[in-house]
C-alpha positions in Angstrom: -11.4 -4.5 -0.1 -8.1 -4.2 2.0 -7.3 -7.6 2.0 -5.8 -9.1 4.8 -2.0 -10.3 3.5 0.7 -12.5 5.8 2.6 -10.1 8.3 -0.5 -7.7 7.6 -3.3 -7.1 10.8 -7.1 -6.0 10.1 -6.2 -2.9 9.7 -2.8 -2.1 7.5 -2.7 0.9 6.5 -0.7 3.1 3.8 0.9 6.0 4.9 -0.1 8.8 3.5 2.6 12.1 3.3 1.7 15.7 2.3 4.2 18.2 2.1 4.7 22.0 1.4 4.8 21.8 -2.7 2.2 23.6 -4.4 -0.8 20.4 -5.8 -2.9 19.6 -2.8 -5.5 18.3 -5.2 -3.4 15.4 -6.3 -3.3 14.7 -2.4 -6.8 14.9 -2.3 -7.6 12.8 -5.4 -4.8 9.7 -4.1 -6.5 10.1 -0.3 -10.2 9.7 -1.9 -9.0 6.9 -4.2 -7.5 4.7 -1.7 -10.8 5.3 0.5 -12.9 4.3 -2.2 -11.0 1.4 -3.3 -11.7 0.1 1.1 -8.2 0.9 1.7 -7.2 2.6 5.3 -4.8 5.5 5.7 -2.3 7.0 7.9 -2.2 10.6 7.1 0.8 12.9 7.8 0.7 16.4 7.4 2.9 18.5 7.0 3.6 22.3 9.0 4.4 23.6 5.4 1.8 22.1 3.7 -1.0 23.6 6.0 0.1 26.6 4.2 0.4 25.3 1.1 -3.6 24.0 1.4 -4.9 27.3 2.5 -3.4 29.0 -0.1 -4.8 26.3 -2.6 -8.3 25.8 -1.1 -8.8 28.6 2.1 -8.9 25.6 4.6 -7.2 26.1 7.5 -6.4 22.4 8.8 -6.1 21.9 12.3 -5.1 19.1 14.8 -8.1 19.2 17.2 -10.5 19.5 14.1 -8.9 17.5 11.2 -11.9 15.6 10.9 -14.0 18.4 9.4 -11.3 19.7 7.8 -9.9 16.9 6.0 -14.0 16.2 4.7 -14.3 19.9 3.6 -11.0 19.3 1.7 -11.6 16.3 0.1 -15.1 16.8 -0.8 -13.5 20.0 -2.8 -12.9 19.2 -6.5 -9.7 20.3 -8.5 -11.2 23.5 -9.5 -11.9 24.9 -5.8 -15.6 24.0 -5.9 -16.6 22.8 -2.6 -19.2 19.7 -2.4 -17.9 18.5 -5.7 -17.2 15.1 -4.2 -19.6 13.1 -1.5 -17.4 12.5 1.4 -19.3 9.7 3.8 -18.5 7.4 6.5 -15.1 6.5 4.3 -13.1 8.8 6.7 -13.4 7.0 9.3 -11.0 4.7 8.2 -8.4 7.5 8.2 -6.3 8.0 11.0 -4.1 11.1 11.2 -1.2 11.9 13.0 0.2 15.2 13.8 3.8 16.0 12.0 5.7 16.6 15.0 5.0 13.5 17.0 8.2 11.6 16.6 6.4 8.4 18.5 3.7 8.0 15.8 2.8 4.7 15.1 4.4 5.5 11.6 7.6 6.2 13.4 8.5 2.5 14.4 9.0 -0.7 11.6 7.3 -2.8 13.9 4.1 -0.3 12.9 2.5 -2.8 10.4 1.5 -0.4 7.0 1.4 -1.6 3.2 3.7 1.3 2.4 3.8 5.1 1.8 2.9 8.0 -1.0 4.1 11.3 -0.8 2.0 13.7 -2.7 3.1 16.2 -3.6 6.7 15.8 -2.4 8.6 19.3 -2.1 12.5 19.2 -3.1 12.8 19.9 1.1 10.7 16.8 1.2 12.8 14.8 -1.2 15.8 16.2 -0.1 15.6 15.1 4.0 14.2 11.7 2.6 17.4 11.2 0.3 19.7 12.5 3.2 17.7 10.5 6.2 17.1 13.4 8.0 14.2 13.0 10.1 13.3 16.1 10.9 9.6 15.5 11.1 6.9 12.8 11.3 6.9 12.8 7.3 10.8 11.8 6.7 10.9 9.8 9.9 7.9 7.5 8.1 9.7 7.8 4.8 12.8 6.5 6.0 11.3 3.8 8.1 9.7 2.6 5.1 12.9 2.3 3.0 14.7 0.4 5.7 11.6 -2.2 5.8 12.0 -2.6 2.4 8.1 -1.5 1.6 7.0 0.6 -1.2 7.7 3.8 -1.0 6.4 6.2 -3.9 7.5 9.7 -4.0 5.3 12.2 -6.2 7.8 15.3 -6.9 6.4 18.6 -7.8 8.7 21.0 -8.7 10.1 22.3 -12.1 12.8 23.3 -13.1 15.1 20.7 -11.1 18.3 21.3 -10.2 21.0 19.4 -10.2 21.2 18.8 -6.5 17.6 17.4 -6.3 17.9 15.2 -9.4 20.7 13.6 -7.3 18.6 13.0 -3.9 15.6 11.7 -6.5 18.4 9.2 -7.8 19.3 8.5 -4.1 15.8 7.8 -3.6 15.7 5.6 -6.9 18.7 3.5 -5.8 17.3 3.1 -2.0 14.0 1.6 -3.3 11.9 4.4 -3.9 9.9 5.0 -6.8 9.4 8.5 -8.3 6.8 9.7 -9.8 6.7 13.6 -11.3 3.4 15.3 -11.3 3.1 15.0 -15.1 -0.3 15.3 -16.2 -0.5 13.5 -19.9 -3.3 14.3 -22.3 -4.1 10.9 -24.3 -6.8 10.2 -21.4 -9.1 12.3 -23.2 -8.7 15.2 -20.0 -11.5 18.1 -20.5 -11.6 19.4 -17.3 -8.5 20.1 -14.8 -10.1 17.1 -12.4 -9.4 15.0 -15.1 -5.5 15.9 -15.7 -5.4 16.0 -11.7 -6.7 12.3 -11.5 -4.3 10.9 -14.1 -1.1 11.8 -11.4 -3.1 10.7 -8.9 -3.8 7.4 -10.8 -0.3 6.9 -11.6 1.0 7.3 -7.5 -1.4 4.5 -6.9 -0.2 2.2 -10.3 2.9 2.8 -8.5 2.0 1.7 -5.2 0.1 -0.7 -6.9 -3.7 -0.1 -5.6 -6.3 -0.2 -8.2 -8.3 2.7 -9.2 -10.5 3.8 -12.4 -9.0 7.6 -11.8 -8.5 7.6 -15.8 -8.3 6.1 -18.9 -6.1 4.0 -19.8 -3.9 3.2 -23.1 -5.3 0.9 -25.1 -3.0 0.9 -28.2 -5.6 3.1 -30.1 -4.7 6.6 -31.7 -7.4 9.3 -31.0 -9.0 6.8 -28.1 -8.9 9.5 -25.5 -10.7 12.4 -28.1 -13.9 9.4 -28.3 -16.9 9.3 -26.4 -18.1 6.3 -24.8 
């Protein structure tokens, strides 16, 4: 349950990043994971991705209300059912800061987190990453976190790519990063759109390396995924 590591405080956080692309439920299924699993969380949201999210689910979030917001989100399932998932006294471990303030605790190395997740990660996202822009709390974080050498996983969501992005996602590659496409596979036995949602999720956090029982895993069995159990 968010144990306590040298160089780490009580609370140590990860970071967690959502920007413009379209797959707000695989923000939502990483952000309840990491709750469940006792971790804390630093969340960064993005102007874009507001949009993004009411498109995707009708909530509007907001700064002054992101508490009630961010519960009505995550206790939404992958299909847009609301109350799908029981959100309790989890949230309080989150702590959100707003995108535009550039003197976030997330903004400074000396901020002690256990590293950052982008999810889902926009070619914008990936691009100001790659190129150290800054331009917001998101890439400022980012970039911090490559400098202090933590893990920093980024979840792209875009097809086709381009040749311009597949170089910043190599940039990323060679500056730490690790890069995870939104690939949903099918060998975990998926039968509802939760389930293929979970598996990206669950593969962010194998990434980051945080367990999780988001899916099923390989076991070296043909046809284990198509058996009940």
């Amino acid at each position: 349950m968010n144990p306590v590591k040298p160089g780490e405080t009580r609370r140590t956080p990860w970071i967690v990043g959502v920007s413009g692309a379209s797959g707000t439920p695989y923000a939502a299924s990483v952000l309840r994971a990491l709750l469940d699993g006792g971790e804390s969380v630093d969340l960064v949201v993005s102007r874009a991705s507001r949009l993004t999210l009411l498109d995707e689910t009708g909530i509007s979030f907001r700064d002054a209300h992101w508490q009630d917001d961010l519960r009505e989100w995550l206790a939404r399932g992958a299909d847009g059912k609301p109350g799908s998932f029981d959100i309790g006294a989890d949230i309080e471990r989150v702590r959100y800061w707003a995108a535009g303030d550039l003197a976030a605790g997330p903004s400074s190395g000396s901020y002690p987190v256990k590293g950052m997740l982008i999810v889902p990660a926009s070619t914008a996202c990936v691009a100001g990453v790659a190129l150290g822009l800054s331009k917001d709390l998101l890439q400022r974080a980012a970039s911090v976190t490559l400098k202090e050498g933590r893990k920093l996983v980024v979840a792209v969501r875009e097809t086709p790519l381009n040749g311009q992005t597949l170089r910043h996602l190599v940039t990323l590659d060679d500056a730490g990063a690790t890069v995870v496409p939104a690939s949903p596979a099918f060998y975990a036995g998926a039968t509802h759109i939760q389930d293929l949602v979970d598996f990206v999720a669950g593969r962010v956090l194998d990434a980051a390396g945080v367990e999780h029982r988001l899916y099923r895993r390989w076991k070296g069995e043909l046809g284990g995924g198509t058996r009940t159990t």
